[in-house]
C-alpha positions in Angstrom: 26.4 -21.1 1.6 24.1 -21.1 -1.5 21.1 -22.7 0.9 21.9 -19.8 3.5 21.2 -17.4 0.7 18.2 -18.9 -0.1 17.1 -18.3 3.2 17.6 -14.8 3.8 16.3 -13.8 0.3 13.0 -15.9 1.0 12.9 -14.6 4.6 12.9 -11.0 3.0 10.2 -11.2 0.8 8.4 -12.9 3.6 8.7 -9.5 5.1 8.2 -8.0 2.5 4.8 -9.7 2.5 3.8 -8.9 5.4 4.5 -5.4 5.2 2.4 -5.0 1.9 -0.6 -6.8 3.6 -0.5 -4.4 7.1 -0.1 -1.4 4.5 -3.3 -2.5 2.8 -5.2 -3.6 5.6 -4.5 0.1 7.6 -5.5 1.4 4.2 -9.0 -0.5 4.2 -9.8 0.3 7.9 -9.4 4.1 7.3 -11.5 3.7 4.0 -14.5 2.3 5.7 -14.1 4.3 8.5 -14.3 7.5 6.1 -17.7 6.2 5.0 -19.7 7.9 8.2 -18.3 9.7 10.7 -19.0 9.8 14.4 -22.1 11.2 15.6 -22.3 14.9 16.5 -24.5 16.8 18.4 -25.5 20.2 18.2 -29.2 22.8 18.4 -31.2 22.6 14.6 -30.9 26.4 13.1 -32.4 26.7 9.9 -34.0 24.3 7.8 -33.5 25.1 4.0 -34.8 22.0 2.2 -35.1 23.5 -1.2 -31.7 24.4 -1.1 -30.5 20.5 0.5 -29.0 21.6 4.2 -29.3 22.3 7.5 -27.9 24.9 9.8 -26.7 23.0 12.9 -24.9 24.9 15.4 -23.5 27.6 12.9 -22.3 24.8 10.1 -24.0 23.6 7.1 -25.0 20.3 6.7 -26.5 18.1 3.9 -29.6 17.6 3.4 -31.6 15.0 1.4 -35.2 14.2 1.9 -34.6 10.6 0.2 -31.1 9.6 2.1 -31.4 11.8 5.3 -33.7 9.3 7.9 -35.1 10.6 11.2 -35.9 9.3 14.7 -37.4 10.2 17.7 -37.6 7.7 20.7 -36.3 5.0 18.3 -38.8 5.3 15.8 -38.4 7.1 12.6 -40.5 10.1 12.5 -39.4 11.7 9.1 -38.2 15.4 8.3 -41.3 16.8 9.2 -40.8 16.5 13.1 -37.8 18.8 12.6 -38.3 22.0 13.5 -36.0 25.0 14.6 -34.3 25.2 18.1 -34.7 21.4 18.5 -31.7 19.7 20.1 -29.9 16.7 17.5 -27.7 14.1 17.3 -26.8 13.6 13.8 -24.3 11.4 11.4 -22.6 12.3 8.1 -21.2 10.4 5.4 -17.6 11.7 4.1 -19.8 14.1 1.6 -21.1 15.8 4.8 -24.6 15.0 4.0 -26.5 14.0 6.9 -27.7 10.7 6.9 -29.4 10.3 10.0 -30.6 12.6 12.8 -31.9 11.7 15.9 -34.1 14.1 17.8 -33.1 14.9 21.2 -35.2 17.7 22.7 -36.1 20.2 24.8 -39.1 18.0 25.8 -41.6 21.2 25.6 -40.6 21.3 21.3 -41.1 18.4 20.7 -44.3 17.9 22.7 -45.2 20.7 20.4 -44.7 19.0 17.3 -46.7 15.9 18.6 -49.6 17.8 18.9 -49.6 19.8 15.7 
């Protein structure tokens, strides 16, 4: 009897066990998926620099000339080849500061921006 005891105590804090590491693990997976969140996509409104954010589709987003990166065509262009009414794809962090943007189009902006 005393061994069949010994079995079921061990067998629930084996259980136990287990249920404290899938708690934590869950926990983990949602803290680094909090870090950025999925890309968005959306038409480049206002640019306020000074004031560190964008207007993208009628929402406020972070801005930060020293975090925020840039790309066009897979290279990275920097903040100057933003301009307004330009199509983006863009990525936050859980602060809601943008940390990259991707240029998208129309093609006739941006072939404007090449040539200035």
């Amino acid at each position: 009897m005393k061994y069949l005891l010994e079995g079921k105590t061990s067998l629930v804090i084996g259980l136990r066990f287990v249920f404290l590491l899938w708690i934590l693990s869950s926990s983990i997976s949602l803290n680094a998926q909090a870090v950025l969140s999925g890309s968005q996509t959306g038409t480049l409104q206002d640019m306020q620099r000074s004031d560190g954010f964008f207007t993208i589709s009628n929402r406020n987003y972070g801005f930060d000339e020293e975090l925020t990166r840039v790309f066009y065509d897979g290279q990275e262009v920097g903040s100057d080849f933003l301009n307004e009414n330009i199509v983006v794809r863009f990525v936050t962090n859980r602060d809601g500061l943008m940390v990259r943007i991707e240029v998208l189009g129309p093609i006739e902006n941006i072939m404007a921006l090449e040539e200035s």
